[in-house]
C-alpha positions as semicolon CSV with decimal commas, in nm:
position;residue;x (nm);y (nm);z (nm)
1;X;-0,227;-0,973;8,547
2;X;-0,216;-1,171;8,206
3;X;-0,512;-1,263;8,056
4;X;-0,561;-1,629;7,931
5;X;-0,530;-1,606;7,545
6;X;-0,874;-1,666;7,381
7;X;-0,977;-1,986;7,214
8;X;-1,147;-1,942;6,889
9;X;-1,472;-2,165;6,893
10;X;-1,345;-2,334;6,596
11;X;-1,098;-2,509;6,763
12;X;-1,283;-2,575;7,053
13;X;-1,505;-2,766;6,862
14;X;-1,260;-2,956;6,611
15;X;-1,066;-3,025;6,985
16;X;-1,415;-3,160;7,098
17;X;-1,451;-3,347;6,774
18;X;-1,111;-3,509;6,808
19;X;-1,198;-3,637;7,166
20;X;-1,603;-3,760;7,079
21;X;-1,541;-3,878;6,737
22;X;-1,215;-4,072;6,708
23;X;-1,359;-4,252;6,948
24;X;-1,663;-4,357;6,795
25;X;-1,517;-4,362;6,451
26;X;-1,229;-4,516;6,508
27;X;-1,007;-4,549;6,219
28;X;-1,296;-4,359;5,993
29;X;-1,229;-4,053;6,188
30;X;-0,908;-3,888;5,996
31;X;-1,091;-3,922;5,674
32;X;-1,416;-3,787;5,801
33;X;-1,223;-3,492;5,970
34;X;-1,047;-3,451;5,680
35;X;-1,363;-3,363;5,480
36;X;-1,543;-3,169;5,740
37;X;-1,182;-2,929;5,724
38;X;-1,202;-2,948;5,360
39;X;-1,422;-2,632;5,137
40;X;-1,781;-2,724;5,092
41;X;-1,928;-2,889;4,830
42;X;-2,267;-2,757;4,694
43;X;-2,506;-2,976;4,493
44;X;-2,748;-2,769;4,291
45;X;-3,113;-2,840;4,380
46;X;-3,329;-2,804;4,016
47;X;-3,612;-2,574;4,040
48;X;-3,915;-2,716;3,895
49;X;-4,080;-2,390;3,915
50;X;-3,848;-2,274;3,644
51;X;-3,774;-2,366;3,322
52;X;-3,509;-2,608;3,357
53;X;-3,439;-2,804;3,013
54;X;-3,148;-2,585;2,946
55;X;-3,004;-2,611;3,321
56;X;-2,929;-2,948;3,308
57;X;-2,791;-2,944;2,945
58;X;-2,583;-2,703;3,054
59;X;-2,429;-2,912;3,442
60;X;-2,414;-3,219;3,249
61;X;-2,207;-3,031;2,984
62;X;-1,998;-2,987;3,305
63;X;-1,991;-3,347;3,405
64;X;-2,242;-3,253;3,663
65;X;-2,506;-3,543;3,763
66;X;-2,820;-3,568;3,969
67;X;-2,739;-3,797;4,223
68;X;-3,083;-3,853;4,292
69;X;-3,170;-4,020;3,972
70;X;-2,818;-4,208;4,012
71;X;-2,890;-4,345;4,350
72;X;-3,103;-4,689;4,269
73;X;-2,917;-4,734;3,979
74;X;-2,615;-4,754;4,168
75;X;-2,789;-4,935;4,430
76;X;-2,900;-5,193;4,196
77;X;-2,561;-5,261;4,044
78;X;-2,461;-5,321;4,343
79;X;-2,706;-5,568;4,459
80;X;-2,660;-5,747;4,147
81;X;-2,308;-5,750;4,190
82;X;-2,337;-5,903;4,616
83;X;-2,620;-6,121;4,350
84;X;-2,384;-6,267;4,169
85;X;-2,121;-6,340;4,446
86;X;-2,322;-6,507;4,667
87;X;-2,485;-6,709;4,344
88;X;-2,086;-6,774;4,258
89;X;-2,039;-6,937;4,669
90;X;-2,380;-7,136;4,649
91;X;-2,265;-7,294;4,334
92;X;-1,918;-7,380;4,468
93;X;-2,030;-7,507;4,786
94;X;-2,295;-7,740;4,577
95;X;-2,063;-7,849;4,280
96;X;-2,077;-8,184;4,417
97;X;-2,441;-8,156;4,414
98;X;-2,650;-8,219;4,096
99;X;-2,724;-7,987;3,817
100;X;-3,027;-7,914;3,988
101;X;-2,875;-7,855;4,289
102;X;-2,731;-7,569;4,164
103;X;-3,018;-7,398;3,947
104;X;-3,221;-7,415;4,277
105;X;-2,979;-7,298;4,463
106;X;-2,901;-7,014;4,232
107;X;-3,274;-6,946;4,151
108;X;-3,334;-6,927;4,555
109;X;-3,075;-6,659;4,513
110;X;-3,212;-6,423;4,266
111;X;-3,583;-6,470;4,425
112;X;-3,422;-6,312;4,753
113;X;-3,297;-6,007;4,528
114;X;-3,586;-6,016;4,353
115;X;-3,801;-5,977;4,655
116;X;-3,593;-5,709;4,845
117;X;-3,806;-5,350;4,940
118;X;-3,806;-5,153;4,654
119;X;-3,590;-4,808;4,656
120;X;-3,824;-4,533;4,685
121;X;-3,824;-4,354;4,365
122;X;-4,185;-4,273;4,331
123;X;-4,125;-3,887;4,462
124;X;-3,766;-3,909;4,430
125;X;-3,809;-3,874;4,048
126;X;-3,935;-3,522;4,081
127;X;-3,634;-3,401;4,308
128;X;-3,327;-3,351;4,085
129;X;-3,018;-3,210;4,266
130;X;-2,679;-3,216;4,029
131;X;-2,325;-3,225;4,192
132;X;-1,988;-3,268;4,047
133;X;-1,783;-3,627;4,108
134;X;-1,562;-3,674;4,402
135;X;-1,240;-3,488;4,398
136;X;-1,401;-3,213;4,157
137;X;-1,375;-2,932;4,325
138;X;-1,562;-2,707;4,037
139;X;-1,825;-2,444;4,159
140;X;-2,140;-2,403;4,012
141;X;-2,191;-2,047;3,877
142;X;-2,487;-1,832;4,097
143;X;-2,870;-1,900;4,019
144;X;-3,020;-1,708;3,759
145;X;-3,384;-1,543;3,699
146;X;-3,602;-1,647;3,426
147;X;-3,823;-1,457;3,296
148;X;-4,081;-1,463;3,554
149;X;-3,780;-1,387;3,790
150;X;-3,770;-1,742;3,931
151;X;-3,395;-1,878;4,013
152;X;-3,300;-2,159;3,832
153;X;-3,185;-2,376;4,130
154;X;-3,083;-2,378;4,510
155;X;-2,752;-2,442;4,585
156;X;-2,766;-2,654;4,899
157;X;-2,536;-2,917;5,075
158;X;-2,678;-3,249;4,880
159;X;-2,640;-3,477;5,206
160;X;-2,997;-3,243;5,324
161;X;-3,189;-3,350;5,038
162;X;-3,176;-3,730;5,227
163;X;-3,411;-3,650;5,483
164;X;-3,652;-3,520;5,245
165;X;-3,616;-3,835;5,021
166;X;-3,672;-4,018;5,345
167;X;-4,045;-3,845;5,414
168;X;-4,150;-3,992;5,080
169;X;-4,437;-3,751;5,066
170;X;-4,755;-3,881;4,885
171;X;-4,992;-3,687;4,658
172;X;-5,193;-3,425;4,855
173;X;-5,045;-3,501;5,185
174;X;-5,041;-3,258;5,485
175;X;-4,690;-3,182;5,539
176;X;-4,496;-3,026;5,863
177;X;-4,113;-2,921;5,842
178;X;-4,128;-2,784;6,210
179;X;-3,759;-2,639;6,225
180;X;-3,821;-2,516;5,848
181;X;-3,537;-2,232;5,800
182;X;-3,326;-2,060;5,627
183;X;-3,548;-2,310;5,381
184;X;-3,338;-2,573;5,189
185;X;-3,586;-2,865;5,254
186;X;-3,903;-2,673;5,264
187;X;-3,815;-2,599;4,904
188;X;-3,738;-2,954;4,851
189;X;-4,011;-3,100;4,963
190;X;-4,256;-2,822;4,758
191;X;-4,025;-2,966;4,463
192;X;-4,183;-3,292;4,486
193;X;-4,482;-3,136;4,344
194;X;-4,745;-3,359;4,554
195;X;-4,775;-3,188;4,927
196;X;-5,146;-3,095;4,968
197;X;-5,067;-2,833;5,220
198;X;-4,676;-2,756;5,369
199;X;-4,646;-2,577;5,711
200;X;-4,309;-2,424;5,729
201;X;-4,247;-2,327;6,105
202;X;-3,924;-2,180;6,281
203;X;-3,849;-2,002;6,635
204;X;-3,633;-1,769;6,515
205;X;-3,811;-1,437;6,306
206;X;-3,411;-1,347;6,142
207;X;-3,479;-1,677;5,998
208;X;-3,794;-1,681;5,910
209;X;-3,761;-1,410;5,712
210;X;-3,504;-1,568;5,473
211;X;-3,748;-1,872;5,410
212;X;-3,961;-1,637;5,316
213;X;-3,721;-1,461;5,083
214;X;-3,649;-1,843;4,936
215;X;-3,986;-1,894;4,848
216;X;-4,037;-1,572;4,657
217;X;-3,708;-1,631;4,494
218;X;-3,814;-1,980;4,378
219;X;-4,216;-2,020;4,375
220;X;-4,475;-1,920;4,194
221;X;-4,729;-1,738;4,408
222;X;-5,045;-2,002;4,363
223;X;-4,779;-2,272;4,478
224;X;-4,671;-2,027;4,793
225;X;-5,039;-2,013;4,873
226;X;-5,017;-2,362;4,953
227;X;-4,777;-2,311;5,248
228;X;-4,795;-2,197;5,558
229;X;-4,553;-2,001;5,752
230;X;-4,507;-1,914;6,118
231;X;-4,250;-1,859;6,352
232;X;-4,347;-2,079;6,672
233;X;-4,169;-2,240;6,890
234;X;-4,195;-2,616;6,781
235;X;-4,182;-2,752;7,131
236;X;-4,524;-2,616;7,120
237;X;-4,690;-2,712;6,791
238;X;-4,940;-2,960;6,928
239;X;-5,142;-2,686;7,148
240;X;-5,088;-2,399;6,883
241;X;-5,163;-2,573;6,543
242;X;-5,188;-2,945;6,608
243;X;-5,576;-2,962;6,623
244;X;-5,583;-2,794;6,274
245;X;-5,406;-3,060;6,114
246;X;-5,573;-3,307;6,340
247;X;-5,889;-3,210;6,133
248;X;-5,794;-3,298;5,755
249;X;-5,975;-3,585;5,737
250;X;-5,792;-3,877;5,571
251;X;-5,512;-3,700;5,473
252;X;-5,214;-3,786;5,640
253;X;-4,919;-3,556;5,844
254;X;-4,573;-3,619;5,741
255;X;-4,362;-3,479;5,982
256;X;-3,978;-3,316;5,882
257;X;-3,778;-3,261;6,228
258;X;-3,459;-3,133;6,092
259;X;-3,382;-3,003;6,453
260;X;-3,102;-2,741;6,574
261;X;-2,767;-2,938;6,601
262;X;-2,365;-2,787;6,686
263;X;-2,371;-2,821;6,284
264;X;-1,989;-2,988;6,283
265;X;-1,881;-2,852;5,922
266;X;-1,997;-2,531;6,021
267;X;-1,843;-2,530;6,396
268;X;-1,487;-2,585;6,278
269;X;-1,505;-2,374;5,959
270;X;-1,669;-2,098;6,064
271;X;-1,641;-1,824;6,410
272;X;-1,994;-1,638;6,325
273;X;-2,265;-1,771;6,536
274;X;-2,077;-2,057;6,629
275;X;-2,255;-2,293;6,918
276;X;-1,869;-2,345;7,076
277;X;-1,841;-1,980;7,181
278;X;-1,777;-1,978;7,505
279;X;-2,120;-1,779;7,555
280;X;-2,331;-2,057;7,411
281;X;-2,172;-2,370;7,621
282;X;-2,515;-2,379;7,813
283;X;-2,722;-2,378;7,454
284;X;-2,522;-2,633;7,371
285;X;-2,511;-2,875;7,614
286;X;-2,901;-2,836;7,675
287;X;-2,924;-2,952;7,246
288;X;-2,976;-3,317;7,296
289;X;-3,307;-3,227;7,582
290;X;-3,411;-2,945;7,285
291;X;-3,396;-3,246;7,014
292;X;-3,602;-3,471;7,233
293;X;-3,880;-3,210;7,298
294;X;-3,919;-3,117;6,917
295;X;-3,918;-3,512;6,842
296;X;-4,156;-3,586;7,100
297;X;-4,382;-3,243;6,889
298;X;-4,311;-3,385;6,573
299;X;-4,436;-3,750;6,729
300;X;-4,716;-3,598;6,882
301;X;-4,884;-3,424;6,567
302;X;-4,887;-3,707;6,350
303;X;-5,189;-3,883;6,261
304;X;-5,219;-4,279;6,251
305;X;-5,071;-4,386;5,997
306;X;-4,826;-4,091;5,902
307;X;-4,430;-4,114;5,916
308;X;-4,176;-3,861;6,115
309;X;-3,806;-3,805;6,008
310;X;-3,575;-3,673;6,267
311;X;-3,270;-3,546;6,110
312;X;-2,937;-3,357;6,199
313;X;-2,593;-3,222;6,095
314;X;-2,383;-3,374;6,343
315;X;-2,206;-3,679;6,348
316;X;-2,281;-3,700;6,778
317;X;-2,420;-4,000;6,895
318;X;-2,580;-3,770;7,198
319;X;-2,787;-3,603;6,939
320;X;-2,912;-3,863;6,730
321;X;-2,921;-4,247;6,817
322;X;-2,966;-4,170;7,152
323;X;-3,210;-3,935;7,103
324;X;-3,441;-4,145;6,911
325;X;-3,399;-4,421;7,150
């Protein structure tokens, strides 16, 4: 008898893509699958650790930024620019108003921009993470040792830098990334140069072992004797190490639950250890109860007063809106 030919998880999932999210994108969704098809880009993730003067002479040299710094300045043109237009309506719509009319109207205006939440730049400043402008598709050359044998930077997708940004960690806080490898944003947030203690916790030991491998590649060893390691399942945190942080006073617990996900760039690019293989269809329709139950951990071992970010790499609804809600 013939055997069925054999589906390569990559395009199950980029056929499971095409059904979920040109739905929920819409007219969005040939772009967006466009990019996820498309080689990734890297930004490179400064290591403050290192010497790093000389790093960013050189990506600038390269037209390289750090998007970080960019951000509010962007941000800020562009809510002078929405400013301005809505300054240019008020004054139309009063021109038949007095003079006065329209300085009030205008000053109303700028108070409302004036008065809008500030961007968060106070640990932001510390993280710098280069990449090359849209449609340059140059690669950044591989880390290099200095002389103590630190690498000069991480090269990491830039878009996982955001949830890190989003913690806004405060000096000598008591940190928890509780899905912490292969290590990206545990050595983020160590970048920030403020945690007062970091717990870096995964389930799986393979993986574990390359965080480990990141922080001896990247940190000095009085900075790695600030951080914990340990390979538990999160699910569990609050009964094996919640009562320790519990006990640190008036320090606060940020949490960081960057949780397992079907990872779309990597699920149509790549057939390794792909969550579409046939073999994994129960892992991966059990996800969105596996994000929930890390959440609820992450919820659960924060103090009063301390802030949780729940992040992913998928685009699904299932695994993130509804989630949280």
């Amino acid at each position: 008898a013939a055997t069925a030919p054999r589906i390569l998880p990559t395009r199950l999932a980029l056929h499971h893509f095409d059904m979920s999210y040109s739905l929920q994108l819409k007219d969005l969704w040939p772009s967006v699958r466009a990019s996820l098809l498309c080689e990734q880009k890297y930004g490179a993730l400064l290591n403050n650790f290192s010497p790093v003067d000389h790093v960013t002479q050189e990506l600038e040299l390269l037209n390289a930024t750090d998007f970080v710094s960019e951000a509010p300045r962007k941000a800020q043109r562009s809510q002078r620019g929405a400013t301005t237009e809505e300054a240019g309506r008020g004054e139309s719509r009063a021109q038949e108003g007095s003079g006065e009319g329209r300085t009030v109207m205008q000053a109303e205006t700028m108070t409302q921009a004036e008065m809008s939440p500030p961007l968060r730049a106070s640990i932001s400043s510390n993280i710098k993470c280069y990449t090359f402008p849209r449609g340059d598709i140059t690669r950044f050359r591989p880390a290099r040792p200095d002389t103590l044998g630190l690498l000069d930077y991480y090269l990491m997708d830039a878009a996982s830098l955001l949830p890190v940004l989003a913690l806004d960690v405060q000096p000598d806080d008591f940190v928890l990334d509780l899905c912490a490898a292969p290590g990206g944003k545990t050595l983020a947030l160590l970048q920030t140069g403020v945690c007062g203690h970091l717990a870096a916790n995964d389930v799986s030991l393979s993986r574990t072992k390359r965080l480990y491998q990141i922080l001896h590649s990247y940190v000095p060893k009085e900075i790695r004797e600030t951080v914990s390691v340990t390979s538990y399942d999160g699910r569990d945190w609050g009964q094996l190490e919640g009562g320790t942080f519990h006990k640190v006073g008036p320090l606060l617990l940020q949490v960081l639950v960057d949780v397992p996900c079907t990872t779309d760039r990597h699920s149509v690019m790549e057939e390794d250890n792909n969550i579409f293989h046939k073999r994994r269809t129960k892992e991966r329709q059990m996800l969105p109860m596996l994000q929930l139950q890390l959440l609820m951990a992450g919820i659960l071992a924060t103090k009063p007063g301390g802030e949780v970010v729940y992040s992913t790499c998928s685009l699904s609804p299932l695994q993130n809106e509804h989630v949280i809600e």
